[in-house]
N, C-alpha and C positions, 0 to 999 in steps of 0.2 A: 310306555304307559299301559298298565293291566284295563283290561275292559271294562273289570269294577268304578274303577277312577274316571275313565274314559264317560261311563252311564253316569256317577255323582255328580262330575261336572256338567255334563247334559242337564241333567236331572236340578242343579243351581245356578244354570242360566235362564232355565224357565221360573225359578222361584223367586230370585236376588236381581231385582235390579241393578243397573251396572254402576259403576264408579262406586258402589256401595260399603264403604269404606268399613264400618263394623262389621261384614261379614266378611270382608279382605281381611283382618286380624283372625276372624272364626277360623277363618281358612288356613291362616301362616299357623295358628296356634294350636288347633287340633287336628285338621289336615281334609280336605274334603269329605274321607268316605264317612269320618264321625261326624259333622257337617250337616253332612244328608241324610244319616241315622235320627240327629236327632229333630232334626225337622220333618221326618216322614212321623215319628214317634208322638211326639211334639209335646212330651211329659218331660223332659230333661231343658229348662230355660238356659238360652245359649246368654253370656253376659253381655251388659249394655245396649236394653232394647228394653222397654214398655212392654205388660202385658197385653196391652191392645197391638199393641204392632206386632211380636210374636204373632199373637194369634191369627193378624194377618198372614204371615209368612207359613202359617200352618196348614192354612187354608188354602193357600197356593199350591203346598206342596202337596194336600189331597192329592190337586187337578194333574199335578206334574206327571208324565208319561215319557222318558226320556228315551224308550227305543220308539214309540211312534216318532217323537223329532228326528231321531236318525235316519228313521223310514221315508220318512217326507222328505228329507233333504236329500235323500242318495237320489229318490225320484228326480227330485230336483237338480242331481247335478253339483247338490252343495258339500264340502266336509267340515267338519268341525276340529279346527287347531288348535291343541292344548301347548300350555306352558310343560317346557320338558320334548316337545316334539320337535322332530328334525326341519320341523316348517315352522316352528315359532320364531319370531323377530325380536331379540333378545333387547331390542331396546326399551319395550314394553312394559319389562320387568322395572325401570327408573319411575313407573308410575308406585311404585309401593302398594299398599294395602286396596289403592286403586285400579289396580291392575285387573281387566277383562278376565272370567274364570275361563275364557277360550272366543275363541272367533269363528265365526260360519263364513266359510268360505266360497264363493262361487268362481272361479273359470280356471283354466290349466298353469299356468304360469306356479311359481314359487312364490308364498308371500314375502317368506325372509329373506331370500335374494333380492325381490324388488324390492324391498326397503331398503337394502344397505345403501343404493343410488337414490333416492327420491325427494323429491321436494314437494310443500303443501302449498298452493294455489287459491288463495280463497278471498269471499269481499260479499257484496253485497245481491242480496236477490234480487229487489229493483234495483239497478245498477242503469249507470247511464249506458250511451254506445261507445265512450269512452273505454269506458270501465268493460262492459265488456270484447271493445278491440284489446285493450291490454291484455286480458285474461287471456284470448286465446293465441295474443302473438307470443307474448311469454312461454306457454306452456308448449309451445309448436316448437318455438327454438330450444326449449328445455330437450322436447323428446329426440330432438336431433343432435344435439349433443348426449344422448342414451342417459338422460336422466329419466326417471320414472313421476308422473304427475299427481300426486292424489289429490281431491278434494271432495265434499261431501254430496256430489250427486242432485244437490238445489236447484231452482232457478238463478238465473243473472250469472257471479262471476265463476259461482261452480261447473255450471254447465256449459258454459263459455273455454273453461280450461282443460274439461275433460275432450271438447269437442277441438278445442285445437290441436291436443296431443294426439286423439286419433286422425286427425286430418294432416297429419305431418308423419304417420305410419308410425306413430310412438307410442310409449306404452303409458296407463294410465290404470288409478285402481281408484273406487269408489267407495266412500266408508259412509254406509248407511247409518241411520237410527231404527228401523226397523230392520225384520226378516227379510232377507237377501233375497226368497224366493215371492218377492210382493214388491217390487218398484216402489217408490215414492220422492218425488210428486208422481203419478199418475199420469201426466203430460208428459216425465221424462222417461216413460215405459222403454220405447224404444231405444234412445240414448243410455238407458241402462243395462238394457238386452243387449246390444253393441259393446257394453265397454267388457259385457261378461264372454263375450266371447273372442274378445280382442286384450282385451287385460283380467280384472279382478274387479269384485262387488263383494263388501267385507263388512260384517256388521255383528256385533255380540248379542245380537239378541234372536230368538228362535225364532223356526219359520213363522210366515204366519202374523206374526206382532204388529202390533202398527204402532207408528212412533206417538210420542205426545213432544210438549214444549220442553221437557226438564231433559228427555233422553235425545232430544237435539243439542243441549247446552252441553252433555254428559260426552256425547261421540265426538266432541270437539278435543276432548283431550286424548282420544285415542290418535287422531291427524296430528296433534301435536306430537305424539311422543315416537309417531313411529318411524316421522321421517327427518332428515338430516336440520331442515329449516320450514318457516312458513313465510310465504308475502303475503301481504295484504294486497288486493288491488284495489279497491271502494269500501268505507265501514263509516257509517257512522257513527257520534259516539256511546250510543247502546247498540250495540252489533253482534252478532254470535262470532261475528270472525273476529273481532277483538278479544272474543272469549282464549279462542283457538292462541292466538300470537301472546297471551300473556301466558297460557299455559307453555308455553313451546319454551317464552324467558324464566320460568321455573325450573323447568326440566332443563335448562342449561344448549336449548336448543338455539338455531340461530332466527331472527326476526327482522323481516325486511316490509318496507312497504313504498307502494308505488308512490309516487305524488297526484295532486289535483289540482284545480284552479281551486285557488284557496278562498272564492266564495261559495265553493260547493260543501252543501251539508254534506254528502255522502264519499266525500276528501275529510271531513271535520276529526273521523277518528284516528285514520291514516297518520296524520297531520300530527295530532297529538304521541300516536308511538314515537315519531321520528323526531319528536323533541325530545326525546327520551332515551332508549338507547337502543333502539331499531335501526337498522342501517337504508338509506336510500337505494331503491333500485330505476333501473329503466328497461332495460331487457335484460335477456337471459343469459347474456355473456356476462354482464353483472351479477346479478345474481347468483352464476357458477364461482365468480371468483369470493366469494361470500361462505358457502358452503360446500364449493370443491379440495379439492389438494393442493399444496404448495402448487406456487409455480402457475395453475389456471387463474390467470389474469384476463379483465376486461384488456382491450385496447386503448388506448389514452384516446383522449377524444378531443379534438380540433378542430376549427372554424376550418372555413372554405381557407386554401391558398389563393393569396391576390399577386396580379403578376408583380407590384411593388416588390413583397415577398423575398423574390428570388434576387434582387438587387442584392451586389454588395454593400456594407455598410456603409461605408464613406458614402456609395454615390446616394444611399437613404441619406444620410444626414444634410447631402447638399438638396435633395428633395424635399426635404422637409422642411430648412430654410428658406425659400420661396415664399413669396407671402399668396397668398390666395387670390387677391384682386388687384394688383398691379404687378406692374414691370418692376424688378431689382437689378442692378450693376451686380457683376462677379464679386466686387470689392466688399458689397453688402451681405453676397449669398455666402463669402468665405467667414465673416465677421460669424454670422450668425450659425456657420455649420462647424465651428471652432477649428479651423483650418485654412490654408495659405490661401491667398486671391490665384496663385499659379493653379494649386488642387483643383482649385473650384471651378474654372474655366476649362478643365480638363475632364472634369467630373459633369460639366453642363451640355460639352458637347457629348458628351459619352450617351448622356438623357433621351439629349436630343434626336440622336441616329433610334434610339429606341418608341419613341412620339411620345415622352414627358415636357418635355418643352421647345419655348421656339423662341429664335430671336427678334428683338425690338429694340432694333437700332443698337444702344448702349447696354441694353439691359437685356433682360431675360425674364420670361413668363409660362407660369403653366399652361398646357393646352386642357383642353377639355375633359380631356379621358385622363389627366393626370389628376386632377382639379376634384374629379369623382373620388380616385382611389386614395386619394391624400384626406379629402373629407369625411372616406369611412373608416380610416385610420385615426384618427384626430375624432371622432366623436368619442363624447363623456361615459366611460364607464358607469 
Protein backbone atom coordinates (compact mmCIF):
# COMPACT_ATOMS: atom_id res chain seq x y z
CA UNK A 1 0.00 0.00 0.00
CA UNK A 2 1.45 3.53 -1.22
CA UNK A 3 1.43 6.05 1.67
CA UNK A 4 -1.02 8.22 -0.13
CA UNK A 5 -3.65 5.40 0.36
CA UNK A 6 -2.15 4.51 3.76
CA UNK A 7 -2.87 8.74 4.90
CA UNK A 8 -6.77 8.68 2.86
CA UNK A 9 -7.65 5.77 4.78
CA UNK A 10 -6.28 7.51 7.92
CA UNK A 11 -7.67 10.58 6.90
CA UNK A 12 -11.68 8.30 6.46
CA UNK A 13 -11.40 6.75 9.53
CA UNK A 14 -11.49 9.98 11.27
CA UNK A 15 -14.33 11.23 8.88
CA UNK A 16 -16.63 8.10 8.19
CA UNK A 17 -18.09 6.53 10.76
CA UNK A 18 -17.78 2.77 10.71
CA UNK A 19 -20.12 0.06 9.30
CA UNK A 20 -20.87 3.10 7.13
CA UNK A 21 -22.31 1.40 4.29
CA UNK A 22 -22.54 4.46 1.59
CA UNK A 23 -19.20 5.41 1.88
CA UNK A 24 -18.24 1.55 1.70
CA UNK A 25 -19.70 1.78 -2.08
CA UNK A 26 -17.89 5.59 -2.26
CA UNK A 27 -14.99 3.51 -1.52
CA UNK A 28 -15.40 0.05 -3.83
CA UNK A 29 -16.51 2.72 -6.64
CA UNK A 30 -14.16 5.32 -6.74
CA UNK A 31 -11.44 4.11 -4.71
CA UNK A 32 -10.25 5.91 -1.35
CA UNK A 33 -7.81 8.58 -2.63
CA UNK A 34 -10.91 10.24 -4.83
CA UNK A 35 -12.91 9.62 -1.59
CA UNK A 36 -10.74 11.84 0.43
CA UNK A 37 -10.27 14.34 -2.44
CA UNK A 38 -13.50 15.09 -2.62
CA UNK A 39 -14.49 15.47 0.91
CA UNK A 40 -11.37 17.46 1.83
CA UNK A 41 -12.79 19.65 -1.41
CA UNK A 42 -16.24 19.31 -0.53
CA UNK A 43 -17.67 21.02 -3.84
CA UNK A 44 -17.89 17.58 -5.70
CA UNK A 45 -21.44 15.81 -3.85
CA UNK A 46 -20.36 12.11 -3.52
CA UNK A 47 -23.91 10.18 -4.31
CA UNK A 48 -26.64 9.03 -1.84
CA UNK A 49 -26.27 11.30 1.04
CA UNK A 50 -28.42 14.57 2.01
CA UNK A 51 -27.04 17.98 1.69
CA UNK A 52 -27.02 18.43 5.32
CA UNK A 53 -25.11 15.21 5.97
CA UNK A 54 -22.50 15.88 3.27
CA UNK A 55 -22.00 18.92 4.86
CA UNK A 56 -21.45 17.12 7.89
CA UNK A 57 -18.79 14.99 6.64
CA UNK A 58 -17.11 18.12 5.26
CA UNK A 59 -16.95 19.50 8.23
CA UNK A 60 -15.18 16.58 9.79
CA UNK A 61 -12.94 16.39 7.07
CA UNK A 62 -11.79 20.28 7.90
CA UNK A 63 -10.77 18.81 11.39
CA UNK A 64 -9.25 15.48 9.87
CA UNK A 65 -5.20 15.36 10.38
CA UNK A 66 -4.33 11.94 9.34
CA UNK A 67 -0.53 12.02 10.03
CA UNK A 68 -1.08 13.48 13.63
CA UNK A 69 -3.22 10.11 14.22
CA UNK A 70 -0.27 8.15 12.97
CA UNK A 71 1.73 10.38 15.33
CA UNK A 72 -0.26 9.61 18.33
CA UNK A 73 -0.54 5.95 17.74
CA UNK A 74 3.23 5.10 16.76
CA UNK A 75 3.58 7.08 20.49
CA UNK A 76 1.18 4.96 21.42
CA UNK A 77 2.47 1.70 20.23
CA UNK A 78 -0.55 1.31 17.99
CA UNK A 79 -0.42 0.54 13.83
CA UNK A 80 -3.00 1.02 11.57
CA UNK A 81 -4.07 -2.23 9.16
CA UNK A 82 -5.35 -1.66 5.88
CA UNK A 83 -7.29 -4.05 3.53
CA UNK A 84 -4.52 -5.33 1.03
CA UNK A 85 -1.79 -5.65 4.01
CA UNK A 86 0.03 -8.62 5.05
CA UNK A 87 -1.79 -8.27 8.55
CA UNK A 88 -5.15 -7.86 7.30
CA UNK A 89 -7.76 -10.77 8.16
CA UNK A 90 -9.17 -11.61 5.04
CA UNK A 91 -12.37 -12.56 6.55
CA UNK A 92 -13.35 -8.99 7.05
CA UNK A 93 -13.67 -8.59 3.64
CA UNK A 94 -17.36 -10.93 3.88
CA UNK A 95 -18.58 -7.73 5.60
CA UNK A 96 -19.08 -6.03 2.04
CA UNK A 97 -19.53 -2.47 1.74
CA UNK A 98 -19.37 -2.74 5.54
CA UNK A 99 -16.12 -3.35 5.82
CA UNK A 100 -13.77 -1.40 8.46
CA UNK A 101 -11.48 1.23 6.04
CA UNK A 102 -8.62 -0.39 8.38
CA UNK A 103 -7.99 -1.18 12.12
CA UNK A 104 -5.77 0.40 14.98
CA UNK A 105 -3.94 -2.02 16.25
CA UNK A 106 -2.26 -2.31 19.59
CA UNK A 107 0.13 -5.17 20.93
CA UNK A 108 2.87 -7.52 19.01
CA UNK A 109 1.08 -10.65 17.97
CA UNK A 110 -0.30 -10.84 14.17
CA UNK A 111 -3.95 -9.90 13.79
CA UNK A 112 -4.42 -12.34 10.77
CA UNK A 113 -2.93 -15.17 12.15
CA UNK A 114 -4.95 -14.78 15.39
CA UNK A 115 -8.07 -14.77 13.64
CA UNK A 116 -7.67 -17.75 11.61
CA UNK A 117 -7.88 -19.96 15.30
CA UNK A 118 -10.33 -17.70 17.27
CA UNK A 119 -13.44 -17.84 18.68
CA UNK A 120 -15.94 -14.80 20.06
CA UNK A 121 -16.97 -15.08 23.73
CA UNK A 122 -19.66 -12.83 24.53
CA UNK A 123 -23.05 -12.12 26.94
CA UNK A 124 -24.08 -9.98 29.17
CA UNK A 125 -22.59 -6.93 31.37
CA UNK A 126 -24.63 -7.50 34.49
CA UNK A 127 -24.14 -11.10 34.03
CA UNK A 128 -24.92 -13.37 36.98
CA UNK A 129 -21.86 -15.45 38.64
CA UNK A 130 -23.14 -17.92 36.64
CA UNK A 131 -22.64 -16.39 33.57
CA UNK A 132 -19.62 -15.08 34.41
CA UNK A 133 -18.02 -18.75 35.77
CA UNK A 134 -18.89 -19.88 32.21
CA UNK A 135 -17.19 -17.08 30.47
CA UNK A 136 -14.18 -17.52 32.01
CA UNK A 137 -14.04 -21.42 32.15
CA UNK A 138 -14.89 -21.58 28.53
CA UNK A 139 -12.43 -19.13 27.30
CA UNK A 140 -9.58 -20.74 29.67
CA UNK A 141 -10.20 -24.25 28.03
CA UNK A 142 -10.60 -22.41 24.62
CA UNK A 143 -6.93 -20.86 25.25
CA UNK A 144 -5.58 -24.20 26.03
CA UNK A 145 -6.53 -25.91 23.37
CA UNK A 146 -4.53 -22.60 21.41
CA UNK A 147 -7.72 -21.16 20.38
CA UNK A 148 -7.62 -17.35 20.31
CA UNK A 149 -10.52 -15.40 22.54
CA UNK A 150 -11.91 -12.26 21.34
CA UNK A 151 -14.59 -10.32 22.99
CA UNK A 152 -15.41 -6.75 23.33
CA UNK A 153 -13.43 -5.56 26.43
CA UNK A 154 -17.23 -4.85 28.52
CA UNK A 155 -18.08 -5.45 31.95
CA UNK A 156 -19.69 -9.10 32.85
CA UNK A 157 -19.16 -11.81 30.21
CA UNK A 158 -16.48 -9.87 28.10
CA UNK A 159 -14.23 -9.24 30.80
CA UNK A 160 -14.90 -12.57 32.43
CA UNK A 161 -13.48 -14.16 28.95
CA UNK A 162 -10.66 -12.16 28.26
CA UNK A 163 -9.68 -12.70 31.92
CA UNK A 164 -9.99 -16.49 31.69
CA UNK A 165 -7.90 -16.62 28.47
CA UNK A 166 -5.09 -14.82 30.09
CA UNK A 167 -5.32 -16.79 33.26
CA UNK A 168 -4.81 -20.02 31.47
CA UNK A 169 -1.64 -18.28 29.51
CA UNK A 170 -3.86 -17.92 26.42
CA UNK A 171 -4.11 -15.54 23.93
CA UNK A 172 -6.93 -13.24 23.72
CA UNK A 173 -7.70 -9.82 21.51
CA UNK A 174 -10.03 -7.19 22.44
CA UNK A 175 -12.14 -5.28 19.82
CA UNK A 176 -12.96 -1.82 21.06
CA UNK A 177 -15.53 0.78 20.14
CA UNK A 178 -13.34 3.51 20.81
CA UNK A 179 -9.52 4.56 20.30
CA UNK A 180 -7.36 1.70 21.33
CA UNK A 181 -5.13 4.18 22.91
CA UNK A 182 -8.15 5.22 25.67
CA UNK A 183 -9.49 1.94 27.51
CA UNK A 184 -13.09 1.78 28.05
CA UNK A 185 -14.80 1.08 30.42
CA UNK A 186 -12.36 2.97 32.56
CA UNK A 187 -12.52 0.35 35.31
CA UNK A 188 -11.26 -2.04 32.72
CA UNK A 189 -7.90 0.29 32.29
CA UNK A 190 -5.96 -2.29 33.51
CA UNK A 191 -7.54 -5.57 32.09
CA UNK A 192 -7.00 -3.78 28.87
CA UNK A 193 -3.37 -2.67 29.46
CA UNK A 194 -2.86 -6.49 30.07
CA UNK A 195 -4.55 -7.88 27.26
CA UNK A 196 -2.28 -5.35 25.00
CA UNK A 197 0.46 -6.63 26.08
CA UNK A 198 -0.21 -10.17 26.34
CA UNK A 199 -2.52 -10.35 23.22
CA UNK A 200 -4.15 -7.49 21.01
CA UNK A 201 -6.68 -4.23 21.62
CA UNK A 202 -8.39 -3.62 18.09
CA UNK A 203 -10.58 -0.97 17.31
CA UNK A 204 -11.60 1.12 13.85
CA UNK A 205 -11.85 4.09 15.24
CA UNK A 206 -8.82 6.87 15.82
CA UNK A 207 -7.01 7.49 18.76
CA UNK A 208 -8.49 9.38 20.95
CA UNK A 209 -12.45 8.78 20.14
CA UNK A 210 -14.75 7.80 22.58
CA UNK A 211 -17.46 5.37 21.86
CA UNK A 212 -21.19 6.30 21.86
CA UNK A 213 -24.35 3.48 21.84
CA UNK A 214 -24.53 3.08 17.80
CA UNK A 215 -20.52 2.41 17.49
CA UNK A 216 -21.00 -0.25 20.23
CA UNK A 217 -23.93 -2.03 18.29
CA UNK A 218 -21.56 -1.18 14.99
CA UNK A 219 -17.93 -3.23 16.54
CA UNK A 220 -20.26 -5.99 17.08
CA UNK A 221 -20.09 -7.03 13.54
CA UNK A 222 -16.52 -6.67 13.38
CA UNK A 223 -16.25 -9.86 16.38
CA UNK A 224 -18.58 -11.39 14.32
CA UNK A 225 -16.90 -11.45 11.18
CA UNK A 226 -13.44 -12.04 12.17
CA UNK A 227 -13.64 -15.00 14.04
CA UNK A 228 -14.47 -18.64 13.19
CA UNK A 229 -17.83 -18.56 15.53
CA UNK A 230 -19.59 -16.66 18.58
CA UNK A 231 -21.15 -18.09 21.98
CA UNK A 232 -23.37 -16.51 23.72
CA UNK A 233 -23.02 -16.98 27.51
CA UNK A 234 -25.92 -14.54 29.02
CA UNK A 235 -28.31 -12.08 26.63
CA UNK A 236 -31.02 -11.01 27.13
CA UNK A 237 -33.56 -10.49 24.56
CA UNK A 238 -32.49 -6.86 23.66
CA UNK A 239 -28.70 -7.47 24.04
CA UNK A 240 -25.73 -6.32 22.10
CA UNK A 241 -24.53 -9.76 22.13
CA UNK A 242 -27.47 -10.94 20.27
CA UNK A 243 -26.46 -8.27 17.95
CA UNK A 244 -23.07 -10.02 17.58
CA UNK A 245 -24.50 -13.82 17.03
CA UNK A 246 -27.04 -12.75 14.34
CA UNK A 247 -24.57 -10.99 12.61
CA UNK A 248 -21.99 -14.03 12.76
CA UNK A 249 -25.48 -16.25 11.26
CA UNK A 250 -25.34 -13.68 8.27
CA UNK A 251 -21.96 -13.91 7.73
CA UNK A 252 -22.43 -17.63 7.54
CA UNK A 253 -20.41 -17.95 10.76
CA UNK A 254 -21.05 -20.46 13.38
CA UNK A 255 -23.53 -19.59 16.59
CA UNK A 256 -23.46 -21.27 19.68
CA UNK A 257 -24.89 -20.41 23.13
CA UNK A 258 -24.63 -21.50 26.66
CA UNK A 259 -27.89 -22.50 28.39
CA UNK A 260 -29.46 -21.08 31.69
CA UNK A 261 -32.09 -21.72 34.16
CA UNK A 262 -34.89 -21.07 32.03
CA UNK A 263 -36.39 -18.61 34.70
CA UNK A 264 -33.62 -16.44 34.04
CA UNK A 265 -34.25 -13.06 32.06
CA UNK A 266 -30.68 -12.97 31.13
CA UNK A 267 -30.94 -17.04 29.68
CA UNK A 268 -34.29 -15.40 27.98
CA UNK A 269 -32.15 -14.38 24.71
CA UNK A 270 -29.64 -17.36 24.69
CA UNK A 271 -32.66 -19.56 24.97
CA UNK A 272 -34.38 -17.93 22.04
CA UNK A 273 -31.07 -18.54 19.53
CA UNK A 274 -31.11 -22.14 20.44
CA UNK A 275 -34.53 -22.51 19.24
CA UNK A 276 -33.29 -21.54 16.29
CA UNK A 277 -30.41 -22.54 14.81
CA UNK A 278 -27.58 -21.91 17.17
CA UNK A 279 -25.99 -24.90 18.40
CA UNK A 280 -25.83 -25.76 22.27
CA UNK A 281 -22.65 -25.69 24.13
CA UNK A 282 -21.10 -26.45 27.60
CA UNK A 283 -17.51 -26.21 27.52
CA UNK A 284 -14.94 -25.72 25.39
CA UNK A 285 -14.35 -29.05 23.98
CA UNK A 286 -17.92 -28.49 22.59
CA UNK A 287 -17.49 -25.77 21.28
CA UNK A 288 -14.14 -26.76 19.38
CA UNK A 289 -15.96 -29.66 17.96
CA UNK A 290 -18.47 -26.81 16.47
CA UNK A 291 -15.88 -24.61 14.88
CA UNK A 292 -12.88 -26.81 14.76
CA UNK A 293 -11.71 -29.38 12.02
CA UNK A 294 -13.04 -32.70 11.10
CA UNK A 295 -12.38 -35.11 13.48
CA UNK A 296 -12.07 -32.46 16.96
CA UNK A 297 -14.80 -34.06 18.59
CA UNK A 298 -16.41 -33.42 22.19
CA UNK A 299 -16.21 -36.70 24.38
CA UNK A 300 -19.56 -38.54 24.65
CA UNK A 301 -20.64 -37.77 27.73
CA UNK A 302 -22.01 -40.41 30.42
CA UNK A 303 -23.57 -40.70 33.82
CA UNK A 304 -21.50 -42.06 36.66
CA UNK A 305 -20.82 -46.01 36.11
CA UNK A 306 -22.90 -48.07 38.90
CA UNK A 307 -21.29 -51.29 39.89
CA UNK A 308 -24.71 -52.93 38.50
CA UNK A 309 -23.10 -51.67 35.24
CA UNK A 310 -20.42 -54.11 34.93
CA UNK A 311 -22.92 -57.18 35.35
CA UNK A 312 -23.38 -59.42 32.63
CA UNK A 313 -26.65 -59.28 31.08
CA UNK A 314 -28.38 -62.38 32.11
CA UNK A 315 -27.14 -61.95 35.59
CA UNK A 316 -28.95 -57.94 35.04
CA UNK A 317 -32.07 -59.42 33.95
CA UNK A 318 -32.15 -61.96 36.81
CA UNK A 319 -31.54 -58.59 39.06
CA UNK A 320 -33.99 -56.91 37.80
CA UNK A 321 -36.71 -59.48 38.24
CA UNK A 322 -36.43 -59.45 41.91
CA UNK A 323 -39.21 -57.51 43.23
CA UNK A 324 -38.14 -54.80 45.56
CA UNK A 325 -40.03 -55.71 48.83
CA UNK A 326 -40.23 -59.22 49.25
CA UNK A 327 -38.76 -62.56 48.85
CA UNK A 328 -39.12 -64.50 45.24
CA UNK A 329 -38.62 -68.44 44.49
CA UNK A 330 -35.97 -68.90 41.58
CA UNK A 331 -39.09 -70.35 39.66
CA UNK A 332 -40.62 -66.71 39.81
CA UNK A 333 -37.07 -64.79 39.37
CA UNK A 334 -36.63 -67.21 36.10
CA UNK A 335 -40.48 -66.47 34.79
CA UNK A 336 -39.82 -62.93 35.06
CA UNK A 337 -36.12 -62.73 33.67
CA UNK A 338 -37.44 -64.86 30.54
CA UNK A 339 -35.17 -67.57 31.36
CA UNK A 340 -34.69 -71.32 32.80
CA UNK A 341 -35.52 -71.71 36.81
CA UNK A 342 -31.71 -73.72 36.42
CA UNK A 343 -30.37 -70.06 34.79
CA UNK A 344 -31.71 -68.27 37.48
CA UNK A 345 -30.58 -70.15 40.57
CA UNK A 346 -27.20 -69.92 38.97
CA UNK A 347 -27.49 -66.46 38.07
CA UNK A 348 -28.79 -65.71 42.11
CA UNK A 349 -26.05 -67.42 43.56
CA UNK A 350 -23.49 -65.67 41.27
CA UNK A 351 -25.49 -62.22 42.91
CA UNK A 352 -25.10 -63.43 45.86
CA UNK A 353 -21.06 -63.95 46.31
CA UNK A 354 -21.31 -60.36 44.86
CA UNK A 355 -23.88 -58.67 48.04
CA UNK A 356 -26.95 -58.29 45.59
CA UNK A 357 -28.85 -60.75 47.33
CA UNK A 358 -29.44 -63.18 50.09
CA UNK A 359 -31.22 -66.10 50.76
CA UNK A 360 -34.81 -66.50 52.57
CA UNK A 361 -35.39 -69.80 53.06
CA UNK A 362 -37.11 -70.67 49.63
CA UNK A 363 -36.75 -67.50 48.00
CA UNK A 364 -34.39 -64.95 47.41
CA UNK A 365 -34.26 -61.17 48.25
CA UNK A 366 -32.52 -57.99 47.56
CA UNK A 367 -30.09 -56.77 50.08
CA UNK A 368 -29.85 -53.13 50.73
CA UNK A 369 -27.08 -51.95 48.60
CA UNK A 370 -28.88 -53.79 45.76
CA UNK A 371 -32.23 -52.38 46.46
CA UNK A 372 -30.41 -48.75 46.09
CA UNK A 373 -28.83 -49.39 42.80
CA UNK A 374 -31.91 -51.18 41.26
CA UNK A 375 -33.90 -48.07 42.42
CA UNK A 376 -31.74 -45.70 40.68
CA UNK A 377 -32.00 -47.69 37.61
CA UNK A 378 -35.78 -48.09 37.53
CA UNK A 379 -36.42 -44.35 38.31
CA UNK A 380 -38.62 -42.54 35.44
CA UNK A 381 -36.90 -40.71 32.88
Amino acid sequence: MTDGELLARVFLARVIEPGDVVAGRWVREFGVGEVARRLRDGREVLPGVSGKRWAGLVARAARAEPRGDLAVAAEAGVRFVCPGDGEWPGQLDDLGDARPLGLWVRGRPSLRMWALRSVAVVGARACTEYGAHMAATLAAGLAERGWVVVSGGAYGVDGAAHRGALGAGGATVAVLACGVDRPYPRGHTELITRIAEQGLVVGELPPGDHPTPSRFVLRNRVIAALTRGTVVVEAAYRSGSLVTARAAQRLGRHTMGVPGPATSGLSAGVHELLRGDAELVTDAEEVVEVVGDMGELAPERKGPVLPRDLLEPGARRVLDALPSRRAATAAEVGLGAQTTEDEAVARLYELRSLGYVERHGDGWKLTRQAMISVRGARAPS
